[in-house]
VOGU-3710 file (C-alpha; in Angstrom, 3 decimals, decimal comma):
1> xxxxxxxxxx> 7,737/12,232/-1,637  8,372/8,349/-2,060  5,360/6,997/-4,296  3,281/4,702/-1,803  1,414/1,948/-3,633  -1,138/0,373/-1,207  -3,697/-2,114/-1,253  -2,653/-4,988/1,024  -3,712/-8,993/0,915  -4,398/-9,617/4,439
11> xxxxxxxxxx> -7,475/-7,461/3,920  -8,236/-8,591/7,995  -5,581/-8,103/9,451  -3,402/-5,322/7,128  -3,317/-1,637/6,795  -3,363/1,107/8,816  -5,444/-0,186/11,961  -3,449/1,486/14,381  -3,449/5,156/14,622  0,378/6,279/15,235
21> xxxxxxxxxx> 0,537/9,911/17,238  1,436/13,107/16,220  4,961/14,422/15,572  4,545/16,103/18,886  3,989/12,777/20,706  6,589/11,431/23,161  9,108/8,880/21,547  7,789/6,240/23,833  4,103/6,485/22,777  4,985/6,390/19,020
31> xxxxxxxxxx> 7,226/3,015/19,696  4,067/1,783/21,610  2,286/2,415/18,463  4,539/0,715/16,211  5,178/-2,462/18,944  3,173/-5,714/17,916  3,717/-6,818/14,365  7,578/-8,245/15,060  5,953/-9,674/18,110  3,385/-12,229/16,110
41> xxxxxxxxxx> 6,762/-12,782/13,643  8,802/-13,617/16,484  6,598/-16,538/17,660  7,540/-18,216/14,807  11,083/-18,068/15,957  10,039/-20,174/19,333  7,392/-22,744/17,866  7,933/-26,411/18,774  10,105/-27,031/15,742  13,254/-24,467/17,227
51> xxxxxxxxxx> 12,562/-26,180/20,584  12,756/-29,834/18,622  16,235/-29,043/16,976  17,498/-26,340/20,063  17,233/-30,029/22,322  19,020/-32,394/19,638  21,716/-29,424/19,178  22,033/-28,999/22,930  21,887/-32,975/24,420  24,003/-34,203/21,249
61> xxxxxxxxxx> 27,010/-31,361/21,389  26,623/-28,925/24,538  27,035/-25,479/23,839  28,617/-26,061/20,811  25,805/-25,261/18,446  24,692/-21,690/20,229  26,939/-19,868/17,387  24,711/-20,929/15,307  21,743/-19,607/16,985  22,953/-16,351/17,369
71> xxxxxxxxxx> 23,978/-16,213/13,719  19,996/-17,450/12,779  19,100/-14,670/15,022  21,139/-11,782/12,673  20,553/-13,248/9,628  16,794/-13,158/10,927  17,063/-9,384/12,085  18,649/-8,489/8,785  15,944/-10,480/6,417  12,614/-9,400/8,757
81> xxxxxxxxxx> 13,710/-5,269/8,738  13,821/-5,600/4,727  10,343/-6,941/4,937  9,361/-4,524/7,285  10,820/-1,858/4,651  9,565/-3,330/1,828  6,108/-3,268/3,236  6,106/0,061/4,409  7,464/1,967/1,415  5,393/-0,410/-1,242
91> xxxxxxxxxx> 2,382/-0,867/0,715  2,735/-4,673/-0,526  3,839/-7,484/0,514  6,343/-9,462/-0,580  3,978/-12,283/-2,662  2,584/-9,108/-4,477  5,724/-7,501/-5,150  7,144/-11,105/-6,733  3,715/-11,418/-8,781  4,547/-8,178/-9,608
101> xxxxxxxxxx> 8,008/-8,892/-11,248  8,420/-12,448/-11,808  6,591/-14,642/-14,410  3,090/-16,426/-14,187  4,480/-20,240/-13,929  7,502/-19,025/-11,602  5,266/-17,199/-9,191  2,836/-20,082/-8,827  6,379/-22,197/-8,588  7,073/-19,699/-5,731
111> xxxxxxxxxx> 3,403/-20,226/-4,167  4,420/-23,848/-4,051  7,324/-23,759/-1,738  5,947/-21,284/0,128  3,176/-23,249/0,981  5,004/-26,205/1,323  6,676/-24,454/4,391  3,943/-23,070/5,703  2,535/-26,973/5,726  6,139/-27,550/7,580
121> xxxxxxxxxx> 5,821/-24,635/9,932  2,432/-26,241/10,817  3,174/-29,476/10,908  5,174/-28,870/13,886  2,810/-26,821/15,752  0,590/-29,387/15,440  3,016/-32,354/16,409  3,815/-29,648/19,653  0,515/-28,856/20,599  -0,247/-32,634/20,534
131> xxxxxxxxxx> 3,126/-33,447/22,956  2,013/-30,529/25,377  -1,685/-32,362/25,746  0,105/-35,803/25,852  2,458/-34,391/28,556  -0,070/-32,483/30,698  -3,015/-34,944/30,291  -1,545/-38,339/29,396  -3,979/-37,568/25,881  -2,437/-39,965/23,794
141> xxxxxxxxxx> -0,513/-38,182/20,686  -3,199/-39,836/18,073  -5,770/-38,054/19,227  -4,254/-34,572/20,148  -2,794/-34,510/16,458  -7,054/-35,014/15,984  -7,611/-32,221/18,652  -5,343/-29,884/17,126  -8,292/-29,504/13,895  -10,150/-27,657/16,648
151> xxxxxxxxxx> -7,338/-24,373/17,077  -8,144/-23,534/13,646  -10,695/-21,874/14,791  -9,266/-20,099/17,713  -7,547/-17,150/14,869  -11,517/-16,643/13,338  -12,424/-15,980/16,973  -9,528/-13,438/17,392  -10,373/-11,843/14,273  -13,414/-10,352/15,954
161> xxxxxxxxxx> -11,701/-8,340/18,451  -9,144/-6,297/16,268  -5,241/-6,231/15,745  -4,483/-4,836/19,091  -6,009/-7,530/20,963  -4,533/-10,150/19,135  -1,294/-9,053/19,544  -2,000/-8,487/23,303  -3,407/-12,354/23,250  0,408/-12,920/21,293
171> xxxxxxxxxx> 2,736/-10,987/23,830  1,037/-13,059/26,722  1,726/-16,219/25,334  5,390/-15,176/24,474  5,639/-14,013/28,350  4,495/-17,217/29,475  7,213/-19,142/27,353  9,946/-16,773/28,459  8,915/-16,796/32,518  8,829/-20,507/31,887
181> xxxxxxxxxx> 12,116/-20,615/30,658  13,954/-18,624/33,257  12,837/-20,714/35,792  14,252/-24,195/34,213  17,238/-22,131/33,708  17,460/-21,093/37,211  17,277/-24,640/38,621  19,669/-26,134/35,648  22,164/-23,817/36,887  24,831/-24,200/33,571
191> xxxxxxxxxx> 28,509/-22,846/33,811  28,740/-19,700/31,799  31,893/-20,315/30,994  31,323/-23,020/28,953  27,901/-21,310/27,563  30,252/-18,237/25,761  32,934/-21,009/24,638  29,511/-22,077/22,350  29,431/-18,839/20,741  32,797/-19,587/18,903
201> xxxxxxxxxx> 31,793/-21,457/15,840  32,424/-25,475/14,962  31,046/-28,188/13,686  31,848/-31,477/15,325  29,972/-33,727/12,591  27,905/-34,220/10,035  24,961/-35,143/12,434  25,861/-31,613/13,844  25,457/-29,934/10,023  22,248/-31,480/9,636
211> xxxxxxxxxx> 20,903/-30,219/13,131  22,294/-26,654/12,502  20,614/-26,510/8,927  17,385/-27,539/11,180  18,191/-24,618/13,563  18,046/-21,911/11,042  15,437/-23,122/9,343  13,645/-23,254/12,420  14,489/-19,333/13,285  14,543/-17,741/9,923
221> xxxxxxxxxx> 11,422/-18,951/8,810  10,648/-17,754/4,445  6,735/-17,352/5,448  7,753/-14,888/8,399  9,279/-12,649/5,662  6,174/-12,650/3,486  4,108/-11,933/6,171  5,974/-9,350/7,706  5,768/-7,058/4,781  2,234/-7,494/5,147
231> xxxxxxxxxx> 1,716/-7,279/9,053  3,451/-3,443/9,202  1,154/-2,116/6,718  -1,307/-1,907/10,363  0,122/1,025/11,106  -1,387/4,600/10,132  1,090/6,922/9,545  1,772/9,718/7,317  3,301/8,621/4,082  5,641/11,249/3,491
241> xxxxxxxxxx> 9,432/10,929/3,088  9,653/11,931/7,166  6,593/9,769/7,882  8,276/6,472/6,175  11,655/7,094/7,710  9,938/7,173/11,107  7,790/3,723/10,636  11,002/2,043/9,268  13,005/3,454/12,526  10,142/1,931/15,118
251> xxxxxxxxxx> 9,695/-1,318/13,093  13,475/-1,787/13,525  13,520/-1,259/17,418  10,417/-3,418/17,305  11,983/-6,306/15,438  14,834/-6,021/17,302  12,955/-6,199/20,910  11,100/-8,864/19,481  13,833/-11,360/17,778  15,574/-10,904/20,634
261> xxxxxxxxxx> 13,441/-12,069/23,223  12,679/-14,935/20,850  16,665/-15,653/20,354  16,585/-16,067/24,573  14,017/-18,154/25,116  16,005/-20,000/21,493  19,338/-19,951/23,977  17,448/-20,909/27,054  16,054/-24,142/25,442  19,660/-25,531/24,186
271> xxxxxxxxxx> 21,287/-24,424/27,085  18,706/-26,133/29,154  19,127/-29,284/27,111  22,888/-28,883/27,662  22,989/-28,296/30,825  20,380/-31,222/32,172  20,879/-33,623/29,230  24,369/-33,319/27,999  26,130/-32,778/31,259  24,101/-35,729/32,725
281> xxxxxxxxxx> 25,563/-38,109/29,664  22,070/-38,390/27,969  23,506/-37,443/24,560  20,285/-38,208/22,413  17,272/-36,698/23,721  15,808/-35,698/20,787  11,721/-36,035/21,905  10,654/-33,685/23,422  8,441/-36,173/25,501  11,786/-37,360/26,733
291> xxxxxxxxxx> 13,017/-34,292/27,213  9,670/-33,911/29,621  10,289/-36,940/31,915  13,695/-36,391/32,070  13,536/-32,473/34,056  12,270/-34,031/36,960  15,057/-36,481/37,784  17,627/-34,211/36,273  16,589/-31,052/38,057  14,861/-32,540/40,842
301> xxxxxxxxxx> 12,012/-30,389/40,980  8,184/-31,855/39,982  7,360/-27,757/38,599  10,029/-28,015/35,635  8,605/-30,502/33,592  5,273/-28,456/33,471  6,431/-25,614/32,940  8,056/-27,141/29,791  4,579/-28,342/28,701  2,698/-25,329/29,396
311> xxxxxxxxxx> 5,226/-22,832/27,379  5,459/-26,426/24,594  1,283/-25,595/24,540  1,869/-21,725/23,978  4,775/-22,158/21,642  2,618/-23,759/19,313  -0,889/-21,838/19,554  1,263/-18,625/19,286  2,829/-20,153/16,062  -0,624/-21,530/14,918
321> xxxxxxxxxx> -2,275/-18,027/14,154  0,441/-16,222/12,225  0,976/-19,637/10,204  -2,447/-18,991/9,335  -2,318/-15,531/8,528  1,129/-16,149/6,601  -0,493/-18,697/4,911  -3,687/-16,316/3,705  -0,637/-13,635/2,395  1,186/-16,079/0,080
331> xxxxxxxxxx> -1,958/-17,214/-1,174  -3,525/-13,708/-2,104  -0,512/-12,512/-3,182  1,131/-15,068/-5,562  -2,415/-16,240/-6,900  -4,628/-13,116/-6,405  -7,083/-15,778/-5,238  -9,348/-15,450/-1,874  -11,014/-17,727/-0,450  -13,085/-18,324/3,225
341> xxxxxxxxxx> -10,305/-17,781/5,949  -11,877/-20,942/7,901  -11,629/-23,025/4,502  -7,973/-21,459/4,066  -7,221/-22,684/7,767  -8,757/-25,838/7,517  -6,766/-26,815/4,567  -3,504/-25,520/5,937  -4,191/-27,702/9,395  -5,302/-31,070/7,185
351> xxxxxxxxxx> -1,979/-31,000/5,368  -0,237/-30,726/8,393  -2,202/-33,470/10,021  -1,612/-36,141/7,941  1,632/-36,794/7,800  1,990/-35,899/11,243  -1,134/-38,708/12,454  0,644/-41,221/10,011  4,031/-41,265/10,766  2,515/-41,581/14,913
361> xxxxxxxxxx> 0,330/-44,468/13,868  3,027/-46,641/11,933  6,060/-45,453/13,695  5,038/-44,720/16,799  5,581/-41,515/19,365  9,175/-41,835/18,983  9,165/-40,717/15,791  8,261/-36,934/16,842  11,081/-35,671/17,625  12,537/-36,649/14,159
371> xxxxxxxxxx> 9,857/-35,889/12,143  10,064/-32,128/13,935  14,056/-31,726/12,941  13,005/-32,537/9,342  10,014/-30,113/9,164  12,561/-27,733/9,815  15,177/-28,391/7,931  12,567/-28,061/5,000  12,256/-24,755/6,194  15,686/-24,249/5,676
381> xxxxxxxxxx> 15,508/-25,314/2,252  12,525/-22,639/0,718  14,703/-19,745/2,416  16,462/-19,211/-0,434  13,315/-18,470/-2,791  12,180/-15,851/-0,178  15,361/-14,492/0,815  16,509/-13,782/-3,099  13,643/-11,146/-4,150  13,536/-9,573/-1,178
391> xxxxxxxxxx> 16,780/-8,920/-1,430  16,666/-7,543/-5,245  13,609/-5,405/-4,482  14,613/-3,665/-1,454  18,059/-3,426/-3,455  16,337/-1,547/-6,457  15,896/2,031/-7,182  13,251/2,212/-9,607  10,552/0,205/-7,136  12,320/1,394/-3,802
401> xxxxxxxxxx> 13,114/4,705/-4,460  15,187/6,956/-2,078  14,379/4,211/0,075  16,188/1,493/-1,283  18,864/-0,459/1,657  21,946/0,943/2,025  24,731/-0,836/0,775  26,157/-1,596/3,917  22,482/-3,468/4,852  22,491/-5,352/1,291
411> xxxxxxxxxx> 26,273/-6,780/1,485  24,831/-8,188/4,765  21,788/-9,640/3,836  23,605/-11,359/0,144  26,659/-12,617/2,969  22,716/-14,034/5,075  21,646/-15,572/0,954  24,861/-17,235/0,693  25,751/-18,719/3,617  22,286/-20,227/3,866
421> xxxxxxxxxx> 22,612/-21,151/0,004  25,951/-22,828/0,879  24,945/-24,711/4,067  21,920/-26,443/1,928  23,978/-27,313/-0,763  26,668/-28,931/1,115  23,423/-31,015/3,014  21,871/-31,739/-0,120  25,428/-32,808/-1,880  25,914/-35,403/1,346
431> xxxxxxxxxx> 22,008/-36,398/0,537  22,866/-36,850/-3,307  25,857/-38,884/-2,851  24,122/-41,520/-0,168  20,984/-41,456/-2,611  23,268/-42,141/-6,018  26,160/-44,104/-4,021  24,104/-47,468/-4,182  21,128/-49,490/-6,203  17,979/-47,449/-5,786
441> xxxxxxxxxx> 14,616/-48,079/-7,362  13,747/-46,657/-10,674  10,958/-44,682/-9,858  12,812/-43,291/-6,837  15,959/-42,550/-8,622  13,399/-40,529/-11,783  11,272/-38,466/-8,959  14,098/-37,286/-6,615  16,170/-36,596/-9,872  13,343/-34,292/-11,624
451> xxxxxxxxxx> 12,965/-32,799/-7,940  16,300/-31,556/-7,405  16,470/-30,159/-11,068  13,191/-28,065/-10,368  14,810/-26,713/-6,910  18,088/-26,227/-9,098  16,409/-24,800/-12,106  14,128/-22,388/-9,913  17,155/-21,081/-7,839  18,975/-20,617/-10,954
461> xxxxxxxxxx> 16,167/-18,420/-12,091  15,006/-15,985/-9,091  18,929/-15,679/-8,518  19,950/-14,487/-12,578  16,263/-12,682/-13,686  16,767/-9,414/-11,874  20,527/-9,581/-13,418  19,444/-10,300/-16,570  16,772/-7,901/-17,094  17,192/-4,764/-15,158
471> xxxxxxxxxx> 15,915/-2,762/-17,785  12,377/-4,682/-17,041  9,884/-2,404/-15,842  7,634/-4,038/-12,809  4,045/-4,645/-14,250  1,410/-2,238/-13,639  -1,067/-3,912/-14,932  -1,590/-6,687/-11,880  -4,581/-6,337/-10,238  -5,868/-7,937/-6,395
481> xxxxxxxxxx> -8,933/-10,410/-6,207  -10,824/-7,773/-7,670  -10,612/-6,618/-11,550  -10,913/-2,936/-12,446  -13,728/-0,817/-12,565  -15,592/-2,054/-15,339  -17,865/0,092/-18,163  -20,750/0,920/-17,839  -24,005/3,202/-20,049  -26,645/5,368/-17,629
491> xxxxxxxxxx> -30,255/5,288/-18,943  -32,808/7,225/-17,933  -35,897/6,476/-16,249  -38,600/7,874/-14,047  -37,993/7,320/-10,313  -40,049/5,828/-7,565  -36,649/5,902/-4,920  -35,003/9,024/-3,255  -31,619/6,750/-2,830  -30,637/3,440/-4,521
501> xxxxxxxxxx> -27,830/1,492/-2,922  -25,579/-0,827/-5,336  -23,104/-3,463/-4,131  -19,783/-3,180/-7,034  -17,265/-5,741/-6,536  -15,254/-4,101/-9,787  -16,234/-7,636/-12,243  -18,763/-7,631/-15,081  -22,235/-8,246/-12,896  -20,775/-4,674/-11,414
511> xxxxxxxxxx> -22,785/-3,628/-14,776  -25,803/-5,895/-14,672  -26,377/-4,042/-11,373  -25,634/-0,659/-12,133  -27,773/-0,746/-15,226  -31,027/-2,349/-13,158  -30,638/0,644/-10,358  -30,325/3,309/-12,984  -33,500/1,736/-14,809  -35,464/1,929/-11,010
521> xxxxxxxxxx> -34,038/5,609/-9,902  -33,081/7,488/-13,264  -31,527/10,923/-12,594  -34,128/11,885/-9,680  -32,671/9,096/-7,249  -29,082/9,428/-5,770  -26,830/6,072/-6,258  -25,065/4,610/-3,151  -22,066/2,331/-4,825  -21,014/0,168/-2,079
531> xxxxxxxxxx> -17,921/-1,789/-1,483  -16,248/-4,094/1,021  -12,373/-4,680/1,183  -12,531/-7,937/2,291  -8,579/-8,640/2,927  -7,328/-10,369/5,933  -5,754/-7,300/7,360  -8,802/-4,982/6,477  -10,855/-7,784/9,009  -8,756/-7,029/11,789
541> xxxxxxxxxx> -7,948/-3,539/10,703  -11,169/-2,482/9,483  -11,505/1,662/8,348  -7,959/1,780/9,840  -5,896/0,066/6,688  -4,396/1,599/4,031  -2,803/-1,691/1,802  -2,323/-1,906/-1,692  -6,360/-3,814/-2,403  -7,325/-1,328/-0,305
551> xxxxxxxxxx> -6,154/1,736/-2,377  -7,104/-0,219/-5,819  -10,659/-0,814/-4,576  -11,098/3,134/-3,523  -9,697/3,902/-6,712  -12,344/1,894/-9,032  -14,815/3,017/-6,631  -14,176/6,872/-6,985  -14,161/6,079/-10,986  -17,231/4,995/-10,876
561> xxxxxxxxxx> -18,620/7,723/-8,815  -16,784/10,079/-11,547  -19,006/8,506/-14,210  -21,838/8,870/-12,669  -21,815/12,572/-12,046  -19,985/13,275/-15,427  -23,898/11,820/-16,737  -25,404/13,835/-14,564  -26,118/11,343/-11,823  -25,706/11,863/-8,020
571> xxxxxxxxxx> -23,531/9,504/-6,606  -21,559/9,040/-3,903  -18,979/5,650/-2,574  -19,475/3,887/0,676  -16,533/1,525/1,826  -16,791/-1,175/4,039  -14,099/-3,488/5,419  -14,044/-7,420/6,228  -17,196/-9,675/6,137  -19,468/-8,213/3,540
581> xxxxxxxxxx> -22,623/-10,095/5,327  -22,225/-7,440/8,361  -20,476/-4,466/6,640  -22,950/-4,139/3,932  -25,656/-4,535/6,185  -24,404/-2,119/8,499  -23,982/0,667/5,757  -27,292/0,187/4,405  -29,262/0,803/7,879  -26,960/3,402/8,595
591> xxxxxxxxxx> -28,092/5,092/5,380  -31,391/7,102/4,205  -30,934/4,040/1,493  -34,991/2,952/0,373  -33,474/-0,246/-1,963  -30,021/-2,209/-2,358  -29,118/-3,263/-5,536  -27,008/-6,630/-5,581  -25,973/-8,461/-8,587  -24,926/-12,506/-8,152
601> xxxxxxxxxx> -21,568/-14,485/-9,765  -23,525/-17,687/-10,130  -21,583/-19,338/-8,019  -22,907/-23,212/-7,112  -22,600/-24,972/-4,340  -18,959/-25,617/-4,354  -17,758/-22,376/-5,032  -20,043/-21,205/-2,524  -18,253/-22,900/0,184  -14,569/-21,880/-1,049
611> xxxxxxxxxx> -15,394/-18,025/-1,378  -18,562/-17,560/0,706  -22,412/-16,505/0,163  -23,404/-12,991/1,083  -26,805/-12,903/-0,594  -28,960/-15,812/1,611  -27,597/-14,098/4,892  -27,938/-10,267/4,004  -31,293/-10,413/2,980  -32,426/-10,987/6,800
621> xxxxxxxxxx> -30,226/-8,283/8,362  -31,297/-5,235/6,032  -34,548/-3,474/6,017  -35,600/-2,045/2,873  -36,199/-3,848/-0,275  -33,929/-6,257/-2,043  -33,124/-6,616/-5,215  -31,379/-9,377/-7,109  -30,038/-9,079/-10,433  -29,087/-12,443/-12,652
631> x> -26,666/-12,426/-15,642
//
């Protein structure tokens, strides 16, 4: 049986939260099982940046780019079912698996540019969510990019109703795009013969390069990949050899469904574009706002141009939440750092924001639909450093197993590496020689010089370090937020309490803690050693995932239960899952439990707001005694 390491990052939203049925279960009802994480990927694959360069690509050359969207569309299936594998044999993601393998300063180099698309992927959800309430509402774009602060906390609310609901809440909004969609298509009424003359490849220009490194970027997005690996790990099945080979079969038919619906609604938009705006001789509608008032004339119907704006509006909330989520998976993963999910939101949605409120304030609204095109060929750019482990560790016997891609599936996804490697350096070669070609500043010429010899330099490295050392052994000594169980001595004492809870969070006030309950119960009382999992999947998933943190923290927690009763101490674990305020306050009532144990970090008051206080809140929500213990 393949080894299964699990303990997942997005401790809310990972690991097995939806039960899968038996083996003697109908084929349909275990694909309904699977269904849902390719579904919040593929939202990313329709967010307001696809639509931004699908409607330069389609008013500025026809159907000439839609070869390119179909080959962002298999170069998208390819990369997203290695994630899916990678996540289901590994129970990790892909962030943990590189922290795994790669080296300190190249990981956090890695963290970097995946953040810095993330920002991207963001920045246009917020620049479409903005357009859609300036189009519906005549809300002028300064203050929707304002408005847009106010979605962050539309995921936190979602978080509270589970996985399946938010990926109910997901499908509707992609079902509202698509129904959108086929009715603008209906009244645009474009030639099919000339749509499937756009499937054979060219390039007309230049111009047309730069807009087709934009549509990939746009479709094969490098945060969809990390948090793909993390999303499947929702599922409960049984991780055997035949229980593996059946979640990586219904994750494929899921992403397939799933990118494929996206790739439609990816089709529908530039042929729409090419049919009203090309056709009609408007050659550079590249805003979406003029996109908007153009339907109506074009198409002659008043229902067109609102559709556009309500699917613009869905496109980008849709795109908003698994940002978010993405964004909490590269951040746990590369770093091993958690902080508040609202904070990690916030943050996320502020970076976004301000380029996207300046660049409206000194350039005006016309400056959107640019601004969108670039986001996304940024995207397009940080591919590479996602693409290039995944494909090395999916590749790799020794961490994949007898479940490493076939050969077949890895010539495919290095041809995928390559030709996106090869599109961005014949872009950035065009960008080099108009930068270099005449008198630039100093400063200017120093920082975009140093910048392209860190992108070059990095490549260089994630490209040649799993050639160069394939006799490396992956770490096992990396660890998630929490550290190992740590040591602890049991002393004796006389007991006034039948049962002593203890909170453990596996760092050294674990033994502060465990030392002050043993003093209060001695060997009479029986020790409750509580934990929460506090990951973003294990907030959505709750009791139902089964990631990598997940399997660490029950680990450390049965060691320390081991201890106990190898003193001659009754003991026994209690895990809880997602906000520690309610889970550990739910255990404890739940329990015979006559005090809780807790010891503090010391954390002040700006630490306090980056990773949360449990202590101030808890104490009103239990009922027995408290008891704090201080370094």
């Amino acid at each position: 049986m393949q080894k299964h390491d699990t303990n997942p990052t997005l401790k809310d939203v990972s690991v097995d939260t939806v039960n899968i049925p038996g083996s003697k279960s109908s084929f349909w009802r275990k694909l309904f099982a699977f269904m849902g994480p390719a579904y919040l990927i593929s939202v990313g694959y329709m967010d307001p940046g696809n639509w931004a360069t699908d409607i330069a690509g389609g008013s500025s050359y026809g159907y000439a780019l839609l070869w390119v969207l179909l080959v962002s569309n298999l170069i998208a299936l390819v990369m997203q079912n290695l994630s899916a594998r990678l996540g289901i044999v590994k129970g990790m993601d892909l962030a943990q698996v590189s922290r795994q393998y790669y080296q300190p300063a190249a990981n956090f180099l890695l963290w970097i540019l995946a953040e810095v698309a993330i920002a991207s992927c963001d920045l246009a959800e917020v620049l479409g969510m903005a357009i859609g309430l300036n189009l519906l509402f005549g809300l002028p774009l300064l203050i929707g990019i304002l408005l847009t602060i106010l979605d962050t906390f539309l995921l936190l609310t979602l978080q509270r109703y589970g996985m399946r609901k938010m990926e109910t809440f997901i499908i509707c909004l992609i079902a509202i795009i698509g129904c959108s969609y086929l009715f603008e298509l209906f009244w645009a009424a474009p030639v099919s013969t000339d749509v499937f003359k756009g499937f054979i490849p060219s390039l007309p220009n230049n111009g047309a390069l730069y807009v087709a490194i934009g549509i990939i970027g746009a479709t094969v997005m490098p945060h969809n990949l990390y948090l793909h690996s993390s999303l499947v790990q929702t599922r409960k099945y049984a991780h055997t050899n035949e229980g593996i080979k059946q979640a990586i079969r219904f994750n494929f038919i899921d992403t397939f469904i799933a990118l494929n619906i996206a790739f439609f609604v990816n089709i529908a938009i530039l042929v729409l574009a090419a049919a009203a705006f090309y056709k009609a001789g408007f050659f550079q509608v590249s805003d979406i706002q003029d996109a908007y008032k153009l339907l109506y004339p074009i198409l002659g119907t008043k229902v067109a141009p609102i559709l556009f704006a309500v699917a613009l509006i869905a496109a980008g909330q849709s795109s908003t939440l698994t940002g978010t989520l993405a964004g909490q998976v590269v951040m746990e993963g590369y770093l091993n750092i958690r902080i508040q999910p609202w904070l990690r939101r916030f943050i996320t949605r502020a970076i976004a924001i301000i380029p996207a409120f300046f660049t409206v304030l000194i350039l005006g609204d016309k400056a959107t639909g640019k601004l969108l095109v670039l986001s996304q060929v940024i995207l397009s750019m940080q591919l590479v450093f996602a693409m290039v482990p995944l494909a090395y560790f999916v590749s790799d016997k020794r961490l994949m197993g007898n479940f490493k891609a076939k050969p077949a599936i890895m010539i495919a996804a290095w041809v995928c590496v390559f030709l996106i490697l090869a599109l961005n350096v014949q872009w950035l070669t065009g960008i080099f020689k108009d930068f270099y070609g005449e008198p630039r500043n100093v400063f200017a010429f120093i920082g975009v010089s140093i910048g392209l010899l860190l992108i070059v330099g990095l490549t260089v490295y994630v490209f040649l370090t799993p050639v160069i050392s394939r006799r490396r052994r992956y770490r096992k000594d990396i660890h998630v937020p929490h550290l190992s169980a740590q040591a602890f001595k049991l002393e004796e004492k006389p007991s006034t309490y039948r049962k002593i809870a203890v909170t453990v969070d596996f760092s050294p006030s674990d033994v502060i803690a465990i030392s002050r309950a043993i003093a209060e119960g001695g060997k009479e009382a029986t020790y409750m050693l509580i934990h929460i999992v506090e990951t973003a999947g294990a907030r959505f998933m709750e009791e139902e995932i089964r990631d990598f943190e997940t399997s660490s923290d029950k680990r450390n927690l049965n060691e320390y239960v081991q201890r106990f009763e190898s003193e001659g101490y009754r003991a026994e674990p209690a895990i809880g899952y997602g906000n520690p305020k309610v889970s550990i306050a739910n255990i404890v009532n739940d329990s015979d439990a006559d005090l809780l144990v807790m010891g503090v970090h010391g954390h002040k008051t700006l630490k306090d707001l980056v990773f949360g206080t449990t202590i101030d809140k808890l104490r009103h929500r239990v009922h027995i005694p408290l008891l704090i213990v201080r370094k």
